[in-house]
C-alpha positions, 0 to 999 in steps of 0.5 A: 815656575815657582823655584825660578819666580823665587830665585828672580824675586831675590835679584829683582827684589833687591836692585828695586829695593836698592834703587829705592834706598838711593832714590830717598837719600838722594831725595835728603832723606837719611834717617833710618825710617825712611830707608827702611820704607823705601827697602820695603816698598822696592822689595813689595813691587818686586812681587808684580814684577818678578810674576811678568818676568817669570810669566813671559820666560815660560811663554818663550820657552 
């Protein structure tokens, strides 16, 4: 459970952390703290979601 938690958090991680950097330019905010934030605060809330996406694949399986 653990390997594929790993390999869904690298996609999962970086589509949140990606959409976030878009969500704070659009928002005007384009300097470089504020895309670092949001990179980090996406790829932080990657964690609970990767846990419910591996959690509800190894139900079905």
């Amino acid at each position: 459970m653990l390997r594929l938690g790993f390999i869904l958090h690298l996609f999962i991680g970086s589509t949140l952390a990606g959409s976030a950097v878009i969500a704070a330019l659009v928002l005007g905010r384009d300097t470089l703290t504020p895309i670092l934030i949001a990179a980090a605060l996406g790829f932080i809330a990657a964690f609970p979601v990767t846990w419910m996406v591996t959690k509800k694949l190894y139900e079905n399986a």
